[in-house]
C-alpha positions as a Markdown table, in Angstrom:
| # | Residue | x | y | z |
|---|---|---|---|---|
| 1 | Unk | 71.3 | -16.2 | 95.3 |
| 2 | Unk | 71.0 | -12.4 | 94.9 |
| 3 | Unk | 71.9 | -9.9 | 92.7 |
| 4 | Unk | 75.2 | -7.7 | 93.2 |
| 5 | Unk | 76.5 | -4.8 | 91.0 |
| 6 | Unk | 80.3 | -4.6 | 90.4 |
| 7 | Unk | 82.1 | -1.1 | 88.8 |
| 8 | Unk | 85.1 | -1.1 | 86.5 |
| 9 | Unk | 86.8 | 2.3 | 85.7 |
| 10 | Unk | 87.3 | 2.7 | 82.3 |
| 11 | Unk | 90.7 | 4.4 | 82.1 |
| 12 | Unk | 92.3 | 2.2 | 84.1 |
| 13 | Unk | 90.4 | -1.2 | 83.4 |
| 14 | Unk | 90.4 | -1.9 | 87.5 |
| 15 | Unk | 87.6 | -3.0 | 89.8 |
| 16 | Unk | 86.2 | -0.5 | 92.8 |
| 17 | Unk | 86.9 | -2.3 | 96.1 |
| 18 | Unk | 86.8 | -1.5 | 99.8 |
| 19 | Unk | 89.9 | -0.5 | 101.3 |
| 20 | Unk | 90.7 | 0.6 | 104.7 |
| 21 | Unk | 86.8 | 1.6 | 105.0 |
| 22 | Unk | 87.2 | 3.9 | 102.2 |
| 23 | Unk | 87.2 | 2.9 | 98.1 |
| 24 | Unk | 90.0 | 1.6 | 96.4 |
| 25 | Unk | 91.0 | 0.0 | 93.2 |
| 26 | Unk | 91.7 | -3.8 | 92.2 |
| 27 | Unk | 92.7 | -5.4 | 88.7 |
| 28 | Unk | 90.9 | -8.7 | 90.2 |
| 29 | Unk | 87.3 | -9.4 | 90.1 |
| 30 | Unk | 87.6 | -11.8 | 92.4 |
| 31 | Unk | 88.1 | -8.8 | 95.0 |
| 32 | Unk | 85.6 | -6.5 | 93.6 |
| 33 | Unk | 83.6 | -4.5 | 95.8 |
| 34 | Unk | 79.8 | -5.6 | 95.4 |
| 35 | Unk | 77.2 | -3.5 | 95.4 |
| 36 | Unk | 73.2 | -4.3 | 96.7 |
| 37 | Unk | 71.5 | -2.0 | 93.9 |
| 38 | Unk | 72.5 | -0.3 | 91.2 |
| 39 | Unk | 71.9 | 3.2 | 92.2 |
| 40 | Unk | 74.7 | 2.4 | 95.0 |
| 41 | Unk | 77.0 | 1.4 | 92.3 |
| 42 | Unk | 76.8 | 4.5 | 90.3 |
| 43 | Unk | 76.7 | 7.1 | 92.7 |
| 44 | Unk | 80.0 | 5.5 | 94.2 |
| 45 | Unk | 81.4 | 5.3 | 90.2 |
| 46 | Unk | 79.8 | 9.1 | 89.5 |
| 47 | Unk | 82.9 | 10.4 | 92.7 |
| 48 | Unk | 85.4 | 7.9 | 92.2 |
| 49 | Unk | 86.0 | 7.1 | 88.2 |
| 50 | Unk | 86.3 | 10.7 | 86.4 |
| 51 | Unk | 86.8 | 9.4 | 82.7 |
| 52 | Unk | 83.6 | 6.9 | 83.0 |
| 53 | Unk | 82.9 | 3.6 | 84.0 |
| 54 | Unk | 81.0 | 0.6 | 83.4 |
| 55 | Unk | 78.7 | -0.8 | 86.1 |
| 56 | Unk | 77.5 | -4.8 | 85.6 |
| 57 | Unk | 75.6 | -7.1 | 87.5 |
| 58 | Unk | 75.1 | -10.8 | 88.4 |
| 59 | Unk | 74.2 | -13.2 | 90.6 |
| 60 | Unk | 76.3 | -14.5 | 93.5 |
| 61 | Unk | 75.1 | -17.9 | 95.4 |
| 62 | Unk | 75.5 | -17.3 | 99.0 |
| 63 | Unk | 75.6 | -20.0 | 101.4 |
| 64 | Unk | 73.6 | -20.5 | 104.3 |
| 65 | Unk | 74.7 | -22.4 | 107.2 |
| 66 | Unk | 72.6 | -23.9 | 110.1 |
């Protein structure tokens, strides 16, 4: 398992994702962007969501193979 951070602009209630290698915006979490750490998360939230943002965090279980 490890620990991602996700960012939802407020204003507009929708997800940051990647989008043609640049940021774009999802109403599914599902799609969400996911960040490795939390400084990541913000600075991306700080140039893409100008009326605020909330930034939260979980686990995701990834699956290895062999």
């Amino acid at each position: 398992m490890r620990r991602v951070f996700i960012v939802q602009d407020r204003e507009s209630a929708l997800f940051l994702c990647p989008k043609y290698g640049d940021v774009g915006y999802t109403q599914w979490l599902h799609e969400a962007g996911r960040f490795d750490d939390e400084e990541s998360a913000v600075e991306t939230a700080n140039f893409h969501c100008t009326e605020g943002f909330n930034v939260s965090s979980f686990f995701e279980h990834t699956n290895i193979l062999n």
